[in-house]
C-alpha positions as CSV (number, residue, x, y, z in Angstrom):
1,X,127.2,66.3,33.1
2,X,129.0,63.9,35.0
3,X,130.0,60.7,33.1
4,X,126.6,61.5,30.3
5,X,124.5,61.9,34.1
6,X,123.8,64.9,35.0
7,X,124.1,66.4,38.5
8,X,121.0,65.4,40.0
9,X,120.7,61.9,38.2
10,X,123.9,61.0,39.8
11,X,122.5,62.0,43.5
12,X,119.4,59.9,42.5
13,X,120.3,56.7,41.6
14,X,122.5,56.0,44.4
15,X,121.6,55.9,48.1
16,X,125.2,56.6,48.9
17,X,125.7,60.0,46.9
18,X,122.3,61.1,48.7
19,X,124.5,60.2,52.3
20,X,127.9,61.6,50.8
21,X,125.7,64.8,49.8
22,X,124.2,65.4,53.5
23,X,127.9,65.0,54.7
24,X,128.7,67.7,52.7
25,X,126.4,70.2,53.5
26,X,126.8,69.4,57.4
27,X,130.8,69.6,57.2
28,X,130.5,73.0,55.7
29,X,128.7,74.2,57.7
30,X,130.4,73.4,60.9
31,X,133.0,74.7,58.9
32,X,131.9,78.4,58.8
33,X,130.6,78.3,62.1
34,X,134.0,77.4,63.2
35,X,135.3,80.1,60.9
36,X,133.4,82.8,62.1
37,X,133.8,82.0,66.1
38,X,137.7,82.2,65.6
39,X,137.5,85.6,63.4
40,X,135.3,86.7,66.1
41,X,137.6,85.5,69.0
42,X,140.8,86.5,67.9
43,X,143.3,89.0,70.0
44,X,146.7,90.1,70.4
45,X,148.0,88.9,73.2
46,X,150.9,91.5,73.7
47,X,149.1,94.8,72.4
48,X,146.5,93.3,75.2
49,X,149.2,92.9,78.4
50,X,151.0,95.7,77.9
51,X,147.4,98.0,77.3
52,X,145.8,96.4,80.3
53,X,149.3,97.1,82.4
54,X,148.9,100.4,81.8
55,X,145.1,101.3,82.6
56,X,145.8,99.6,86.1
57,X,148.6,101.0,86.8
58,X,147.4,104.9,85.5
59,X,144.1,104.3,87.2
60,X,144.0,101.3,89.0
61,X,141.3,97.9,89.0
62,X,137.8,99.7,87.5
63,X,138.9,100.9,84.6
64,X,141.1,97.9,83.8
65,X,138.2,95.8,84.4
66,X,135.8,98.0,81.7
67,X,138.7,97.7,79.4
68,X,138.9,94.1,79.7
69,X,135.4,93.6,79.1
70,X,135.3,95.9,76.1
71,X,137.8,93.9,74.6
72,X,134.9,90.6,73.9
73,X,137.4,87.8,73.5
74,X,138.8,85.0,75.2
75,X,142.3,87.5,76.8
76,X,140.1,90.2,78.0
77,X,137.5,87.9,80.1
78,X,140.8,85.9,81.5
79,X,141.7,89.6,82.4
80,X,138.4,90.7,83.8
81,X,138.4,87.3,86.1
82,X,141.4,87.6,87.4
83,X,140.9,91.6,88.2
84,X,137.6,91.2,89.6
85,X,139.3,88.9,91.7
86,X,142.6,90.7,92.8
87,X,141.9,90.3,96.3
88,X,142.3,86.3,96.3
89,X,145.7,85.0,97.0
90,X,147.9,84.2,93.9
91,X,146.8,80.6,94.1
92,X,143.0,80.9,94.0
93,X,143.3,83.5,91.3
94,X,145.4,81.1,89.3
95,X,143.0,78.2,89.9
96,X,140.2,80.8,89.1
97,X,141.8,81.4,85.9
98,X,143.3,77.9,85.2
99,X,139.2,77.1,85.3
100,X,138.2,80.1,82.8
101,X,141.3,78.7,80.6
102,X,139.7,75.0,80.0
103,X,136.5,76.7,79.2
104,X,137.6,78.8,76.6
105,X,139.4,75.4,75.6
106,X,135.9,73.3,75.3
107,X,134.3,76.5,73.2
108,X,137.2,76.5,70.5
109,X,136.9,72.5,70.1
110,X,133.3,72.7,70.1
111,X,132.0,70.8,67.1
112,X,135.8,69.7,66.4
113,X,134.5,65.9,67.0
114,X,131.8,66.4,64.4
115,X,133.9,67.7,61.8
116,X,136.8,65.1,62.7
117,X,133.9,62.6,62.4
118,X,132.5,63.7,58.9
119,X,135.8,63.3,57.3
120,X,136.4,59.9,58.2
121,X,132.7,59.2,57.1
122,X,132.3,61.0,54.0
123,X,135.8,59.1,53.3
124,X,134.2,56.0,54.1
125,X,130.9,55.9,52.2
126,X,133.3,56.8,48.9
127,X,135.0,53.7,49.6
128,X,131.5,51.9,50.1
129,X,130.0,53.4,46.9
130,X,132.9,52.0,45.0
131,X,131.9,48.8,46.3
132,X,128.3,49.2,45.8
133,X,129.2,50.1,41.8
134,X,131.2,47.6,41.3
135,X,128.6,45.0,42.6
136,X,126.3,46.5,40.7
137,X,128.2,46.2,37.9
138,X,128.9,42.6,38.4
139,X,125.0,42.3,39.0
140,X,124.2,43.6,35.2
141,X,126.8,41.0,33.9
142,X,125.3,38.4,35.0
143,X,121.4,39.5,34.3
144,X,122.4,40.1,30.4
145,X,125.2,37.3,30.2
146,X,127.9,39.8,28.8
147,X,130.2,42.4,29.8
148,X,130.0,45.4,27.0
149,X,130.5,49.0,27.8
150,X,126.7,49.5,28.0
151,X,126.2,46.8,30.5
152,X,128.9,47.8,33.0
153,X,129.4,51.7,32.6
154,X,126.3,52.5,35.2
155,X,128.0,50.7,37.9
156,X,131.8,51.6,37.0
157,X,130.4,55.0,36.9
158,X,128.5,54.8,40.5
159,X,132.1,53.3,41.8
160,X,134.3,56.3,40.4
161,X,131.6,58.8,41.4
162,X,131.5,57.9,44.8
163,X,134.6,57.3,45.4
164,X,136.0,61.0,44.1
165,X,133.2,62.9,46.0
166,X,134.0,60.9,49.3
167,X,137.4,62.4,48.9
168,X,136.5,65.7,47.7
169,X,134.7,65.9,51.0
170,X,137.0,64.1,53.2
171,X,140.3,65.7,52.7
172,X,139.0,70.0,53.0
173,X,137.4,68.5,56.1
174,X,140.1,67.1,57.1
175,X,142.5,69.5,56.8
176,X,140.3,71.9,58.6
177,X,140.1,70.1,61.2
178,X,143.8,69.7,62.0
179,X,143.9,73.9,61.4
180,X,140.8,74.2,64.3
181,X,142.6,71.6,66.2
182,X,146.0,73.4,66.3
183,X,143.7,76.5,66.7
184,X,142.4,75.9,69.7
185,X,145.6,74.8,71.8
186,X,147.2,78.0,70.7
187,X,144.6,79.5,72.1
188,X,144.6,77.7,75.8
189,X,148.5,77.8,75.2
190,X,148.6,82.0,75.1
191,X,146.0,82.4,77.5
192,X,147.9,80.2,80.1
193,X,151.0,82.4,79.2
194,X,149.2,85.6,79.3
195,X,147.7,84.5,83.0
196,X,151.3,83.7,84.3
197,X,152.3,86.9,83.3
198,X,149.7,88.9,84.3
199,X,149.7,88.2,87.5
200,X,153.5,88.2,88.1
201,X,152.5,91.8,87.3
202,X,149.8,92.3,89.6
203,X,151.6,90.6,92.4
204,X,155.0,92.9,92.1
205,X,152.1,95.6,92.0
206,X,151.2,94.9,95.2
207,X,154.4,94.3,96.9
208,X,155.5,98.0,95.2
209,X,152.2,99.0,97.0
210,X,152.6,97.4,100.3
211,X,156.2,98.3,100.9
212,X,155.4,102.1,100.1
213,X,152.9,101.3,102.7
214,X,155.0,100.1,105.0
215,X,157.8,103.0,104.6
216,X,155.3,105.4,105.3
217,X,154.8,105.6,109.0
218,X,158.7,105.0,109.2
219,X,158.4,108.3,107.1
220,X,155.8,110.5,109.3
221,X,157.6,109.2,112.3
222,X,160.8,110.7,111.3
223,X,159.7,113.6,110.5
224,X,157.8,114.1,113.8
225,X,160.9,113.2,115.4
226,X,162.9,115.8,113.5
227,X,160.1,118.3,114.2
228,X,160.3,118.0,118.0
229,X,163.9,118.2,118.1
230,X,163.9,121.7,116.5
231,X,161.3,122.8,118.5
232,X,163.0,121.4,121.9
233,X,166.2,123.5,119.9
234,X,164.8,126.4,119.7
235,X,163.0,126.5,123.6
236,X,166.2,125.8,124.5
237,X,168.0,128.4,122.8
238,X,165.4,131.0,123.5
239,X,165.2,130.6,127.5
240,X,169.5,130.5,127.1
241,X,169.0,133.9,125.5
């Protein structure tokens, strides 16, 4: 009983709990949705660096790619993009994954503007069923000509009603909100960090794997040089003898 109404005699004598109660249901449950896609979605970004640094450099770009897919969040497809990629220059890889970055940005704020939207609304409508009960109560004053308790209480009661559900919708959505909001650029925010390192990483890889490249005919050559000096050597020495 709310005010001697109960439940669903409040909902049905005004058209604006009836809106306030749709707000409600529809803020929840963008709510959870939102809930669930960041529970699902969520990583550690340094367990994920360091794990992925050393798969590629044990065995190299497959299995750092299969690890990277395995993982099923935002860090290991930035990972799997920019490995199935490693043969771009550093600067297409980093546009590549600057790209992949702002789309894992859109999916966190998706439905962000709805939520944002249903608190200001459901905030609103409170303030315009207030209105609505007071006029209403003003309208029974002057069909009966006085101003009792009995006359007055229905729309005094619409006004209070209102006003406290608005709220009681507005601020949890609210606050939500701000938490998905501040959600989501930490989200872009570490994956932009986790892509500068990453391939920094990749990139002194490399230049480890071309300079042991290049050091290795330098190597061979020596040694062949070595080789037929010993050999010359020892003719020598042998027709001397």
């Amino acid at each position: 009983m709310i005010l001697g109404q109960s439940l669903i005699q409040v909902f049905r004598s005004s058209i604006v709990m009836m809106l306030l109660l749709g707000c409600s249901v529809a803020a929840l449950a963008l709510i959870i949705e939102r809930l669930w896609y960041f529970a699902r979605n969520r990583f550690n970004v340094t367990k994920g660096l360091n794990q992925i640094r050393m798969i590629y450099k044990d065995t190299g770009v497959g299995p750092a790619i299969g690890y990277a897919q395995s993982m099923k969040n935002p860090l290991g497809r930035l990972f799997s993009l920019i490995l199935e990629n490693n043969q771009l220059s550093v600067d297409e890889q980093a546009d590549l994954s600057y790209g992949m970055i702002l789309d894992e940005r859109v999916k966190a704020e998706r439905f962000l503007g709805g939520i944002g939207t249903l608190a200001n609304v459901a905030t609103l409508l409170g303030l315009l069923g207030t209105v609505t009960g007071l006029i209403r109560a003003f309208q029974n004053i002057a069909l009966t000509g006085s101003g009792g308790p009995v006359v007055v209480s229905a729309g005094i009661a619409e006004a209070l009603i209102t006003t406290a559900f608005g709220l009681f919708i507005g601020i949890p959505s609210l606050l939500f909100y701000n938490y998905f909001v501040k959600k989501s650029n930490d989200i872009a925010m570490t994956l932009e960090s986790a892509q500068e390192k990453f391939m920094v990483f990749l990139e002194n890889t490399k230049q480890a794997t071309r300079e042991q490249k290049a050091r290795e005919p330098r190597i061979a050559k020596k040694v062949t040089n070595n080789n037929e000096v010993t050999t010359k050597v020892k003719e020598e020495g042998t027709w001397r003898y």
